[in-house]
C-alpha positions in Angstrom: 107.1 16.9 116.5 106.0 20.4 115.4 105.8 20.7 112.2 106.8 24.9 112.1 104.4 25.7 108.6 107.1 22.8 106.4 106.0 22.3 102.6 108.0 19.9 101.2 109.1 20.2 98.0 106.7 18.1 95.7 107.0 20.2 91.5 110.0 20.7 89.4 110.0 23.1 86.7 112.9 23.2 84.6 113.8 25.1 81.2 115.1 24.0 78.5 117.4 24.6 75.7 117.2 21.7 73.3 117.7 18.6 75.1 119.3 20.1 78.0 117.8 22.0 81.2 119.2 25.2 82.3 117.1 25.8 84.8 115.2 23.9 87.5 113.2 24.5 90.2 112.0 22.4 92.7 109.6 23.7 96.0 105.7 23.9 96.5 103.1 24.0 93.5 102.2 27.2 94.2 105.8 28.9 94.3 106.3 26.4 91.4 104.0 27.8 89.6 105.1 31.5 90.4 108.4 30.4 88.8 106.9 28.9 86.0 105.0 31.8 85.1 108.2 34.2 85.4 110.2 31.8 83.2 107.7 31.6 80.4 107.7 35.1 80.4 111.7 35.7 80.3 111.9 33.1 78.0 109.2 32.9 75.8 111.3 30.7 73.1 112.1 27.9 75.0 110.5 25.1 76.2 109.5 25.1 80.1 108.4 21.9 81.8 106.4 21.7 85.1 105.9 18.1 86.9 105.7 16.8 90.0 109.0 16.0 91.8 111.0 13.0 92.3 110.7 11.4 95.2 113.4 11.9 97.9 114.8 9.2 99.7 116.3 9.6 103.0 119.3 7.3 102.8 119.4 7.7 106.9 115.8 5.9 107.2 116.9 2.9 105.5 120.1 2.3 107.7 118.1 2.3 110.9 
């Protein structure tokens, strides 16, 4: 199976206002950390959090 250049999605960054996110981004560290830089800059009050993802589970895998 070719594999056509895939990254899968592995950080989330996500912004916050209080307790709640209002943003969130989830791809490749390095565009993850593009965005993270470009959030911190637009919003220089809040909080920004960068992590890596939650796994995804392929509900499709686990029927077959």
């Amino acid at each position: 199976m070719a594999d056509f250049g895939f990254v899968p999605p592995n950080h989330r960054v996500r912004v916050w206002f209080g307790e709640h996110p209002i943003a969130t981004f989830i791809g490749p560290a390095e565009s993850a950390a593009s965005y993270e830089a470009g959030m911190q800059q637009r919003f220089a009050s809040l909080r920004i959090t960068s992590e890596p993802a939650p796994a995804v589970v392929d509900s499709n895998a686990a029927d077959s």
